[in-house]
C-alpha positions in Angstrom: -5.5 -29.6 -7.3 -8.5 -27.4 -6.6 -10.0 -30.2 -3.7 -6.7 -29.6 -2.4 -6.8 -26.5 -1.5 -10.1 -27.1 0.5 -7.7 -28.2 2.9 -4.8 -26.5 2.0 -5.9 -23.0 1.5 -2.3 -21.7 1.9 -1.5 -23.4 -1.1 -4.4 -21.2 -2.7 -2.7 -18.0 -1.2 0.5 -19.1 -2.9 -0.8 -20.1 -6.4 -3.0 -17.1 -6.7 -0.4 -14.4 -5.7 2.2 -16.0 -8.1 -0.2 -15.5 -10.9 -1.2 -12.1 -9.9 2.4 -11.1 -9.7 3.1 -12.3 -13.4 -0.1 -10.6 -14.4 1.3 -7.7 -13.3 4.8 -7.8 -15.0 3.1 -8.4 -18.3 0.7 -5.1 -17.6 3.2 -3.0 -16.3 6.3 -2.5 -17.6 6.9 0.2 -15.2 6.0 1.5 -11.1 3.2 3.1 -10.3 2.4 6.1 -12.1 1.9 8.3 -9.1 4.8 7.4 -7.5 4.6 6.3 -4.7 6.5 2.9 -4.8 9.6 5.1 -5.8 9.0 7.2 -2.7 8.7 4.3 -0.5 12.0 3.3 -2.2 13.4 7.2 -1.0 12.4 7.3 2.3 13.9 3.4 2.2 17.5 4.5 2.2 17.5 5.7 5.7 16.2 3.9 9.4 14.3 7.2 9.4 11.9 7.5 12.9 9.2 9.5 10.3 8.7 12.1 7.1 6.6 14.7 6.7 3.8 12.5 5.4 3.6 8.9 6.6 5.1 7.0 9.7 7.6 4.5 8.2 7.1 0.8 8.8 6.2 0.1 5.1 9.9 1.9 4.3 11.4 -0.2 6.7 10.2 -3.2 5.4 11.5 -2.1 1.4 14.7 -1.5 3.4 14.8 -4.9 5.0 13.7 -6.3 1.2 16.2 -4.2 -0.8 19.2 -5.5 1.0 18.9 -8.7 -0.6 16.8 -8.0 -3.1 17.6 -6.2 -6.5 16.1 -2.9 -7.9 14.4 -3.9 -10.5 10.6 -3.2 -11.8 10.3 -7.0 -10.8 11.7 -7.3 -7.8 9.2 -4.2 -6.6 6.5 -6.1 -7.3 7.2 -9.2 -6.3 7.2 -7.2 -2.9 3.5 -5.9 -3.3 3.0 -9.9 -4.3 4.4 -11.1 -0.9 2.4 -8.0 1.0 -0.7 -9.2 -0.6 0.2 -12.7 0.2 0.5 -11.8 4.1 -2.8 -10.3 3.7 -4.6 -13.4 2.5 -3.0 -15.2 5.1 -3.9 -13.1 7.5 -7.2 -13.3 6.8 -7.1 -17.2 6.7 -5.6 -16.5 10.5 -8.7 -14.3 11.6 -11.1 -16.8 9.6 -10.0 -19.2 11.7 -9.5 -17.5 14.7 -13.1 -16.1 14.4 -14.1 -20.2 14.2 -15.4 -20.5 10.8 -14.7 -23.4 8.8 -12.1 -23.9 6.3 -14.1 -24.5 3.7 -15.9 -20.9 4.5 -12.4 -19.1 5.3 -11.5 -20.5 1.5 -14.7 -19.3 0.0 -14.3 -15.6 1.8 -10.6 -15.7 0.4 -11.9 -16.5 -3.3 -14.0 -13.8 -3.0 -12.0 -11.6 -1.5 -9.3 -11.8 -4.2 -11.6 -10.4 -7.0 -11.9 -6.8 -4.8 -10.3 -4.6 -6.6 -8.2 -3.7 -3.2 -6.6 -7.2 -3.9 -6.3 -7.3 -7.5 -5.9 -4.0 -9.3 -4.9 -1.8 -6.7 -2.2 -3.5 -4.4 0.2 -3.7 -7.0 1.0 -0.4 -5.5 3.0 -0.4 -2.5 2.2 2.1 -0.7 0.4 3.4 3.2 -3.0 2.1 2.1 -1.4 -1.3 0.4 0.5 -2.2 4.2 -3.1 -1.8 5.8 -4.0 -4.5 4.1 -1.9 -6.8 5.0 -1.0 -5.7 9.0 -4.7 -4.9 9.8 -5.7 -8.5 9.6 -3.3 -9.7 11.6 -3.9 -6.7 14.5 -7.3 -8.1 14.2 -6.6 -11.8 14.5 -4.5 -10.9 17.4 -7.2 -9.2 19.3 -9.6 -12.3 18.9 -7.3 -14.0 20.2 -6.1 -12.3 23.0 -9.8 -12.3 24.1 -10.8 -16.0 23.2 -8.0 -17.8 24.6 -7.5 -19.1 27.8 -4.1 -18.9 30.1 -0.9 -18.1 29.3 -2.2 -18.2 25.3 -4.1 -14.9 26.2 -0.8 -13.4 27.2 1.1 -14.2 24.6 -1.7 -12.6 22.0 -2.3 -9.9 24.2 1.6 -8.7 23.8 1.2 -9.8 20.1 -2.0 -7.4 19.6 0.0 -4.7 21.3 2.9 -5.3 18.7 1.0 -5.4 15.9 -1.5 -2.7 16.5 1.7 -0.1 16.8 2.9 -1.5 13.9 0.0 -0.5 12.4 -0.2 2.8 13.5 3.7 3.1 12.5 2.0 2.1 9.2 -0.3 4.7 8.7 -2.1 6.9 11.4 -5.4 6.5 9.6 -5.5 2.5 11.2 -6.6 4.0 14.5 -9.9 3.7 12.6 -9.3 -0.2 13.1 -7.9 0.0 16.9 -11.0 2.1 17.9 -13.4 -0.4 17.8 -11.5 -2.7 19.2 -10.8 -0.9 21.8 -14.7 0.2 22.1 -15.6 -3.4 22.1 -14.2 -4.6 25.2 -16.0 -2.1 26.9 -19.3 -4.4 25.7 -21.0 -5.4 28.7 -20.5 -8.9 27.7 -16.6 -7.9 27.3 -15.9 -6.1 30.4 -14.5 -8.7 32.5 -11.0 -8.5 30.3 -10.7 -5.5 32.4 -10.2 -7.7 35.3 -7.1 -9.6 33.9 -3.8 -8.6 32.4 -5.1 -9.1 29.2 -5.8 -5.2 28.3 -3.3 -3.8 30.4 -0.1 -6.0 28.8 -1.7 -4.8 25.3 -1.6 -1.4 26.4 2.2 -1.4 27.6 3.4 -3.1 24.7 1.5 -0.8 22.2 2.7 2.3 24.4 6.5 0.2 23.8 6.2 0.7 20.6 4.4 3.8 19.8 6.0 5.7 22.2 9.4 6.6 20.0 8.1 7.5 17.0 5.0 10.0 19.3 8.3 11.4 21.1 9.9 12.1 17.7 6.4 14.0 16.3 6.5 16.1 19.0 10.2 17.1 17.9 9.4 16.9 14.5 6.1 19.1 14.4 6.5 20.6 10.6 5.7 16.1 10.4 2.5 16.5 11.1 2.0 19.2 8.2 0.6 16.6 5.9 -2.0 15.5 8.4 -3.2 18.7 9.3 -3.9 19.2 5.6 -6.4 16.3 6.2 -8.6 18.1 8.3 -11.9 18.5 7.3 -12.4 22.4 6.0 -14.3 21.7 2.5 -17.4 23.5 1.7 -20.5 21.4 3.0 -21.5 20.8 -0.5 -17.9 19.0 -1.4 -18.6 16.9 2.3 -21.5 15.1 1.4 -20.5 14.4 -2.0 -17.1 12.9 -0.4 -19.0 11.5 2.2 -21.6 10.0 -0.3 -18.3 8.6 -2.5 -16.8 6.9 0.9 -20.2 5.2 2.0 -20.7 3.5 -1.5 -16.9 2.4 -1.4 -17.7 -1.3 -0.4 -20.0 -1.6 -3.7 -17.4 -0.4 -6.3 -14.4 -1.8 -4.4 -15.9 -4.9 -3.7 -18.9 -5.2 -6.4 -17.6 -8.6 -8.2 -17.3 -10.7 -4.9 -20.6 -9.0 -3.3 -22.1 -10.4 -7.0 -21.2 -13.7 -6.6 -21.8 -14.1 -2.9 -25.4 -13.1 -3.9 -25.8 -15.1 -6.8 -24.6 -18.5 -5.3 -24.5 -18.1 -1.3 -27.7 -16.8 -0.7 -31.3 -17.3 -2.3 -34.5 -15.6 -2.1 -35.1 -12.4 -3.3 -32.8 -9.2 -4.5 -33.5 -7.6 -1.1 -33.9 -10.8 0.7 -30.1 -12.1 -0.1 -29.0 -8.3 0.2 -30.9 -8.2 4.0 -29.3 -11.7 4.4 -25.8 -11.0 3.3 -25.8 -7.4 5.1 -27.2 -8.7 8.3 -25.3 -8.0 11.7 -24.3 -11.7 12.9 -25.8 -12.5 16.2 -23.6 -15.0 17.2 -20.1 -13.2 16.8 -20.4 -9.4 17.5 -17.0 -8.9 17.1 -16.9 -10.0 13.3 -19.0 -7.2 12.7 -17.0 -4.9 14.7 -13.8 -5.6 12.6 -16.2 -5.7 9.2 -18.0 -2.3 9.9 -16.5 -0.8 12.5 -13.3 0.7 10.5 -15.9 2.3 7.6 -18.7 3.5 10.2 -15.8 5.5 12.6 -14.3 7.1 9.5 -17.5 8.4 8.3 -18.5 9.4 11.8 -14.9 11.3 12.0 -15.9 12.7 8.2 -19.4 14.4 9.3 -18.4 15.6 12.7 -16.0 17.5 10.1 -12.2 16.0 11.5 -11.0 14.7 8.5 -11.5 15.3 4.6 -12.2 11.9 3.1 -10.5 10.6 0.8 -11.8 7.9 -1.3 -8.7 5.3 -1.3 -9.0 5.2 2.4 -11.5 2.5 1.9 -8.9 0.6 0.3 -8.0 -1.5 3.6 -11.4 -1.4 5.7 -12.6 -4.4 3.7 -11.3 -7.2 5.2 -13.1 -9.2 7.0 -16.1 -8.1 4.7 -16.1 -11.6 3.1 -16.2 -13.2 6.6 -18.9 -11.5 7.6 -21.1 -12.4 4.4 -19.9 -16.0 4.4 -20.9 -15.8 8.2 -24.3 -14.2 7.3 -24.4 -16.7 3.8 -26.8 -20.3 3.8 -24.4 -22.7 5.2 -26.0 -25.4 2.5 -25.2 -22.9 0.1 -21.5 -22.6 1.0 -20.9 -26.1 0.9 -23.1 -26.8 -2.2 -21.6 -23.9 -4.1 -18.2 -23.1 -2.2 -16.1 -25.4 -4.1 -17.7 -24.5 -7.4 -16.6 -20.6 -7.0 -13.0 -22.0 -5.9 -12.7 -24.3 -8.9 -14.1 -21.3 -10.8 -9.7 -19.8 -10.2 -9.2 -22.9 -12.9 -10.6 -20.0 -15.1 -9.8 -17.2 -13.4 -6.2 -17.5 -13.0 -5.9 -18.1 -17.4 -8.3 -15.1 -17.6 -6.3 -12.9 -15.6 -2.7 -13.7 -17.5 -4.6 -13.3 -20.8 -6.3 -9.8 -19.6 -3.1 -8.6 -18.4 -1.6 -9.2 -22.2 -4.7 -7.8 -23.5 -4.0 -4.5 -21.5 -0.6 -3.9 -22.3 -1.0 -4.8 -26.0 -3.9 -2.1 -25.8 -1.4 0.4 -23.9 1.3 -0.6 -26.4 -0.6 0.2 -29.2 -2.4 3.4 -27.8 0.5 5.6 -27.4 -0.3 5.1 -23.3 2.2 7.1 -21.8 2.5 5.4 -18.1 3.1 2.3 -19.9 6.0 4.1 -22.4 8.2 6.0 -19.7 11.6 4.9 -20.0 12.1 5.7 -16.6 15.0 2.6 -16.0 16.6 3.9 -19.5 16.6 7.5 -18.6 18.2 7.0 -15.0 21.1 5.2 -16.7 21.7 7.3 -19.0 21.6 9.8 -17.1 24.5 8.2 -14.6 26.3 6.8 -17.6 27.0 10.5 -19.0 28.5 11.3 -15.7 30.5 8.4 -15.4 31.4 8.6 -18.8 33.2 11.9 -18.3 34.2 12.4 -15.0 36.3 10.5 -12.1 35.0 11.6 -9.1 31.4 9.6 -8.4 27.2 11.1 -8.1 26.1 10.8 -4.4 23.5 12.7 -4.6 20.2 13.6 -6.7 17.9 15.8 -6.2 14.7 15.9 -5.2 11.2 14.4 -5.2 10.2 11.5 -7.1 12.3 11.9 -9.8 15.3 11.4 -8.1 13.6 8.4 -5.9 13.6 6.8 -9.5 17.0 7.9 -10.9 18.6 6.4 -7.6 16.0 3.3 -7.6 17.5 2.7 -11.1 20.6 4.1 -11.2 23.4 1.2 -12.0 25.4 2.7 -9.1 24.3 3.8 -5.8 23.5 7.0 -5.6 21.0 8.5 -2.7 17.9 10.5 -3.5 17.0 13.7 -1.8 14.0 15.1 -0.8 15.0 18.4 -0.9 18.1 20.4 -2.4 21.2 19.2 -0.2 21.1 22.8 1.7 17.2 22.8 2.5 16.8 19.1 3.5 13.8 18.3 5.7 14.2 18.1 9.7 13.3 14.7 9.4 16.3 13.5 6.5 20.0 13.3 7.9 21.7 16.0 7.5 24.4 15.9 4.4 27.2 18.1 5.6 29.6 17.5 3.1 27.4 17.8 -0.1 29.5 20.6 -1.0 32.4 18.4 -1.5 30.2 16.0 -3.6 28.7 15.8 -7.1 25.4 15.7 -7.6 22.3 15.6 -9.8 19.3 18.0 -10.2 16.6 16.3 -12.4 13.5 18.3 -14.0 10.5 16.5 -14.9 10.5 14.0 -17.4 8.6 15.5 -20.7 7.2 14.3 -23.9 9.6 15.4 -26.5 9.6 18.9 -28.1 8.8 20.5 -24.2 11.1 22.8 -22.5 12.6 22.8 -19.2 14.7 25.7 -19.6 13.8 27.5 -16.5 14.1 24.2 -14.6 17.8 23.9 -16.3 18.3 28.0 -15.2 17.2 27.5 -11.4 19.7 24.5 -11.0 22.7 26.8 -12.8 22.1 29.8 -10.4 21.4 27.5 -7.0 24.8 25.8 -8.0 26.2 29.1 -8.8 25.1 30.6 -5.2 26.4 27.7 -4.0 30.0 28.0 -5.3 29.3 24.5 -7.7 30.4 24.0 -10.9 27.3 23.0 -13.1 26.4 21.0 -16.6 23.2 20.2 -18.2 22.6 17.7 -20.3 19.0 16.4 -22.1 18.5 12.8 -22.6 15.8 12.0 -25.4 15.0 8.3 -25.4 12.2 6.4 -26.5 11.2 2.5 -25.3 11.9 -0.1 -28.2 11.2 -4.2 -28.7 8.3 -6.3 -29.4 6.6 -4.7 -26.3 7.1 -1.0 -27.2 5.9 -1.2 -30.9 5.4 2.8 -31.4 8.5 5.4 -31.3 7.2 7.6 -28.0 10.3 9.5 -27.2 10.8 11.3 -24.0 12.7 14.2 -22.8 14.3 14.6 -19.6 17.0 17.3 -18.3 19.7 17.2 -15.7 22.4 19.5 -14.4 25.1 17.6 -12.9 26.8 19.6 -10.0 30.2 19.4 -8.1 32.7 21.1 -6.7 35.3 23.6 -8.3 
């Protein structure tokens, strides 16, 4: 099976993400603790053009997915599992595209799928997880809208233009990847693309798409709130430590395939192989544009003081990092010990299933309390009590995360609110009829014992201001079965809303 994939490495894409995704039911019982797959799931219910945070091709896609697809825990990540497979693939596409073997595309994708980006951390679907799997494909477009000949070079050059306003409908923070790019081709070398339609159909086509959602910012500018809030105004001292933090990223994002590319790809010396590995390739200056060139402009942006970093930005600038090391690696090397690191998965893939049942036995018997919220429990009980008692149906809950999670869960549809009904965003639809409607306010979800009186208070007297009849009700509820073996109860408060 493992000689297959040498010439099959699809196949590894396949295999590999199948495992991760079951490796990832077993850990996590529930969605990300931060929420942000719920909030995906929010902005999801709508075609909006944007939000106050994030353009929205990533909620598009959970749309497109959740129309056919239940809302389940499972089916969520079996989402993030066919995102990450698209990444892989994608960079199989540039491997290729780029000209390197398959055998060396294989051995940069083995490696590549021990970074944490690809194995702990895209399990949450969110802005940073959709870089990683459009940004490879932008690229792979680009090399091939400037290595092919004819009407090929069309074709990509309309396909670059798609992709790279898809990814900046992904997350604004990818101009980091179209920069470059765009730099490159003013190479001296590069500067007869200029001279054909190449440039100029990727242009119109990016402007195609880009151009909507730029119109809607600049009738939407309380959108652009959240960037501001990214400009750079820390203290210098806080800078260079976040600076400092973003330039070591590659090592403690990417430490365990960095380890093994040096160990078996490369020989001589620690700071030989790390010269070797780290060199710019001389034969393909574009490799290294698309492996350095999204990390060095983000840093440049962070000490000319534009932008606060934030560590998890360097969650997507990695990938063609394995490209360019198995570029930079001893060929001999790479065939000697390529196949040996891919049949090392024979291990790997057992090692990961049995980790993933070590971590949730030692969450399970550690009182962990991400791994114990009965977040699916609590939105259906908090539906059922409704239904239970009154005719007329929820269409409504309010607001944040909470409600993304009691509508994401709820066993009848229900939409969740970003806001009260009467102080919705500009971005959201209007609901003029919520008067007319019953609703839900939620408070946050508590360990038991806690209060949430004032929450409960502040729901009566909006409703009351409102004209709204109002109920609250607390839901205590604690996970149970073989993989919830301690009692961890949780509390959580509603006031159910409608009208007199």
């Amino acid at each position: 099976m493992f000689k297959t994939f040498s010439s099959r490495p699809a196949l590894f894409v396949v295999v590999h993400c199948f495992v991760w995704w079951i490796m990832i039911l077993i850990a996590k019982p529930n969605l990300d603790r931060y929420g942000d797959m719920v909030e995906v799931y929010a902005w999801s219910q709508h075609w909006l053009a944007g939000s106050s945070k994030h353009p929205q091709f990533l909620p598009w896609m959970a749309k497109i997915w959740f129309l056919v697809a239940p809302q389940t825990v499972a089916s969520f990540y079996l989402l993030s599992a066919a995102n990450l497979a698209v990444a892989m693939l994608g960079i199989l596409a540039l491997g290729r595209a780029l000209r390197l073997g398959d055998l060396q595309v294989l051995v940069a994708l083995a490696l590549g799928a021990l970074a944490f980006p690809y194995v702990t951390l895209s399990d949450k679907l969110n802005m940073n997880a959709i870089c990683l799997s459009i940004w490879p494909w932008t690229a792979w477009a680009f090399v091939k809208a400037t290595s092919e000949q004819g009407g090929k070079r069309i074709v990509h050059a309309a396909l670059f233009g798609v992709l790279a306003g898809l990814a900046m409908l992904s997350k604004y923070y990818s101009i980091v990847l179209i920069l470059p790019l765009f730099a490159f081709t003013f190479l001296s070398n590069q500067r007869w693309l200029w001279r054909t339609a190449t440039p100029w159909i990727a242009i119109a086509v990016y402007l195609a798409v880009t151009t909507p959602h730029i119109l809607w910012l600049m009738a939407h500018q309380d959108a652009l709130a959240y960037a501001r809030e990214q400009a750079g105004d820390d203290p210098i001292g806080a800078r260079i430590y976040y600076i400092a933090k973003f330039i070591a990223a590659p090592l403690f994002y990417w430490p365990i395939p960095f380890i093994l590319a040096g160990l078996f790809l490369v020989k001589g010396s620690f700071l030989s192989r790390c010269a070797q590995l780290a060199r710019l390739p001389g034969d393909n200056a574009l490799l290294g544009v698309l492996a350095l060139g999204p990390w060095l402009l983000t840093l440049f942006f962070a000490v000319v003081g534009l932008v606060e970093l934030s560590t998890p930005w360097a969650i997507p600038i990695g990938f063609a990092f394995m490209l360019y090391g198995i570029a930079n690696a001893d060929q001999r090397l790479v065939q000697e010990n390529g196949p040996k690191i891919i049949a090392g998965f024979r291990f790997i893939w057992p090692i990961m299933l049995v980790g993933s049942v070590i971590a949730a036995t030692m969450d399970a018997h550690s009182d962990n309390v991400n791994y114990y919220r009965p977040e699916q429990e609590q939105a259906v009980a908090a539906v059922e009590h409704w239904n239970m008692r009154h005719n007329m149906p929820l269409s409504w809950v309010s607001s944040g995360n909470l409600a993304a999670m009691i509508a994401f869960f709820s066993p009848t549809p229900i939409e969740a609110l970003p806001a009260p009904p009467d102080a919705l965003p500009s971005y959201y639809p209007e609901r003029g009829n919520w008067r007319n409607e019953a609703g839900i306010i939620a408070c946050p979800v508590q360990a038991a014992g806690s209060d949430a009186s004032d929450c409960i208070e502040d729901a009566k007297i909006w409703a009351s201001l409102h004209g709204l009849q109002s109920e609250a009700a607390t839901f205590t509820i604690a996970r149970s079965g073989i993989s919830f073996p301690n009692k961890l109860p949780f509390r959580m408060s509603v006031v159910y809303v409608w009208p007199r």
